[in-house]
N, C-alpha and C positions, 0 to 999 in steps of 0.2 A: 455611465457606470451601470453595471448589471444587477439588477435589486436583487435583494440577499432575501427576499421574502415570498420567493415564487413557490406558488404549492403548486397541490393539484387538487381540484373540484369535481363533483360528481352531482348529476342531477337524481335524486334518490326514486323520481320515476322515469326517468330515461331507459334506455337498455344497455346491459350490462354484457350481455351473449349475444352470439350470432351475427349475420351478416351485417346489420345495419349500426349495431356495438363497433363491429371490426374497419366498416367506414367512418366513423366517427372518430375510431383511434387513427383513423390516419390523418384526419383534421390536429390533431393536438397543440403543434408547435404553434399554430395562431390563436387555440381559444383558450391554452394555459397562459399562455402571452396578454392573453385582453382580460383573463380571471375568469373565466366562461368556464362552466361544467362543460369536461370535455364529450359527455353525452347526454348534451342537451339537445332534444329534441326543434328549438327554436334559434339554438346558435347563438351570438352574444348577448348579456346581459348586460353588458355595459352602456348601453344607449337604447333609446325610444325608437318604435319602429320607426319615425321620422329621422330620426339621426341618423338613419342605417340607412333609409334611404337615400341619402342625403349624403353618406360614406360613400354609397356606389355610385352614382351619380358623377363625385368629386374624380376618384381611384379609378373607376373602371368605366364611365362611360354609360354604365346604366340607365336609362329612365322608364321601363315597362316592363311587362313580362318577355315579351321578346325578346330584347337586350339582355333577359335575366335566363332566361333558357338557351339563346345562342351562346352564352359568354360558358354557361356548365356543361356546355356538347365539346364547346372548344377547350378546353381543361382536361374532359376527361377522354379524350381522343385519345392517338397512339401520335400526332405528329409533333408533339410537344413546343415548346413557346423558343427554346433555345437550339432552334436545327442545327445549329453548327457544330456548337459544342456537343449536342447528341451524335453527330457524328464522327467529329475525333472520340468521344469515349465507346460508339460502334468501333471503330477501327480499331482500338486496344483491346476490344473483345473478343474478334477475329484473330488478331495475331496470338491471344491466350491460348486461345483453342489450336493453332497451327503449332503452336510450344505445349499442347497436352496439359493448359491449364499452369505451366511455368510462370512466373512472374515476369511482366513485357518491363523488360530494363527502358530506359528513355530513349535510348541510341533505336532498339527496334521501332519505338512508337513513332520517332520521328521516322523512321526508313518508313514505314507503314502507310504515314501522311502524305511525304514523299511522293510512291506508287500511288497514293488514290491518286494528287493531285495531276501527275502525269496523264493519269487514263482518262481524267476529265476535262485537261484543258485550262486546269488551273495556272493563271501566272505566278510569274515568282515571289512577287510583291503578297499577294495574297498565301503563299504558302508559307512566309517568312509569319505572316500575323498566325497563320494556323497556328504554327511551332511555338511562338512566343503565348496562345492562349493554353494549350497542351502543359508550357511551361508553370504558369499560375494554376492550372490544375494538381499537379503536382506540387506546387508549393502548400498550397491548401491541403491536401493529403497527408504531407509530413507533418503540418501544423493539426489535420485530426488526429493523428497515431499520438502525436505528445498531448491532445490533449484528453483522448481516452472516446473519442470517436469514431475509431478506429482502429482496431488489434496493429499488431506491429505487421508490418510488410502490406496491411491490407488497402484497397482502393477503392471507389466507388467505381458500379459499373454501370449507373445512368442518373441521370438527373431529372426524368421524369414525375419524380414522386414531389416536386417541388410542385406542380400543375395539381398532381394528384390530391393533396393536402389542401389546397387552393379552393380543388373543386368540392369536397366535400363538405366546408365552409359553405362555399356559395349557395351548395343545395338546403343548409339552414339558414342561410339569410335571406334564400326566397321565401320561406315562410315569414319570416320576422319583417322581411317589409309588404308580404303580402302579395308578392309577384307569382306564386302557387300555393298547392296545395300539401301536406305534409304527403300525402302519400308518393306524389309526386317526387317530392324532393328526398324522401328513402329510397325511390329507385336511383338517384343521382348518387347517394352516399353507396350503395351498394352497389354502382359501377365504378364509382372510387374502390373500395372494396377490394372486385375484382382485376382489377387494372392495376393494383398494388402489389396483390399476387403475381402475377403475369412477371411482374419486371424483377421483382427482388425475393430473397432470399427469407430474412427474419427484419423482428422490427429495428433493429440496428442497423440492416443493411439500406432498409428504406429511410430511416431517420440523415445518413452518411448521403443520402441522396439527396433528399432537402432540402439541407443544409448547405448542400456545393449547388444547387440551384438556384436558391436565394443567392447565395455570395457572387454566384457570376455575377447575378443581374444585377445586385445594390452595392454589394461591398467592393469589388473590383482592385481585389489584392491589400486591402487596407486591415483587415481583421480588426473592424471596430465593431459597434452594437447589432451591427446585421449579421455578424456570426457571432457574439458572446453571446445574445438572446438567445438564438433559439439553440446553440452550444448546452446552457443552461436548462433549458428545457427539456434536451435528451437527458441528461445524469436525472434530471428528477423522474422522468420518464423511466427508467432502467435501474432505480432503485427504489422510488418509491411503494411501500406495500402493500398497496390500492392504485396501482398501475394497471391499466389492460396491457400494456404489455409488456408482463411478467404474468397477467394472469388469464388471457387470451393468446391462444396460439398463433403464430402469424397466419397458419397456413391452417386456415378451417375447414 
């Protein structure tokens, strides 16, 4: 069940402006989730740095600064965690544009899939799973639009910012377990930052990305707590009056 008690926190000497404010808001879905000010300079509050490291370790595989540095290069790249599905929702991006920005009905997405897999050699067995993931993309879609995640007709158009959010996390929990230095791990949050830009729109459209990122990976068409969580997270996000973002512009 989704706790009816989820705020939002602010570390009152964190930053509030600017790039490394605007990376921090793209962490939120995870440090409004653990009760963490969502610019905090040191990232969660809810454990000892030894628990944290001890988090990465279990989760990701962590145990040095290496591990702690490879793991936020690879987040905040451009080749994202989920290539597949980055590339069915490339191909829908493409066909938008060849329709002048029209809305790509299912019939074209799949013709669209179709043609890739042909010019690459894809079998059929492998194009039937493409269709059928494309399909739970789209289920997810209509389940954001009903649930306010999504304007009506609207889609996401990558799933990136699920890495992205990730990694600007990760660059304060290199501080909090001591894997770097803060200065360090600002220039991490302000390639989050920039890399957010790059791919989206406003903070709703990056939020709609997230969201379909995590639920590929965890929820896998189920719409239990790996989407009511962080679902929850955007309306407090988008309405609360001490939001960055309502009160940082996506695009600074």
């Amino acid at each position: 069940m989704v706790r009816q008690s989820l705020g939002l926190k602010a570390d009152p000497y964190g930053p509030f402006h600017g790039p490394v404010a605007h990376g921090y808001a793209c962490g939120v879905h995870i440090a409004v989730m653990n009760g963490a000010p969502w610019n905090s300079e040191t990232g969660c509050t809810c454990c000892t740095p030894e628990e944290k490291r001890g988090d990465l370790s279990r989760d990701w595989g962590i145990e040095n600064p290496d591990d702690w540095r490879n793991q936020a290069e690879t987040l905040l790249d451009d080749r994202g965690s989920n290539p597949v599905a980055g590339t069915l929702l490339a191909l829908r991006r493409q066909a938008a544009q060849y329709l002048n920005g029209r809305p790509v009905d299912p019939g074209t997405w799949r013709n669209a899939i179709g043609d890739w897999c042909r010019h690459n050699g894809i079998d059929a067995g492998t194009y039937q799973q493409l269709v059928g993931l494309a399909g739970m993309v789209l289920d997810y879609e209509k389940r954001f639009v009903a649930d306010g995640l999504l304007p009506p007709g609207g889609y996401v158009t990558a799933i990136q910012a699920w890495d992205f959010g990730r990694g600007a996390n990760m660059a304060r929990w290199g501080v909090q377990c001591g894997y770097t230095v803060l200065q360090t791990a600002q220039w991490y949050v302000v390639r989050a930052s920039e890399q957010a830009r790059r791919h989206y729109a406003s903070w709703a459209d990056f939020s709609a990305g997230y969201v379909l990122g995590r639920c590929l990976h965890f929820d896998n068409g189920e719409f239990g707590p790996r989407y009511t969580e962080p679902l929850e997270v955007h309306h407090v996000m988008m309405t609360h009056p001490q939001s960055p973002w309502l009160n940082m512009p996506f695009h600074i």
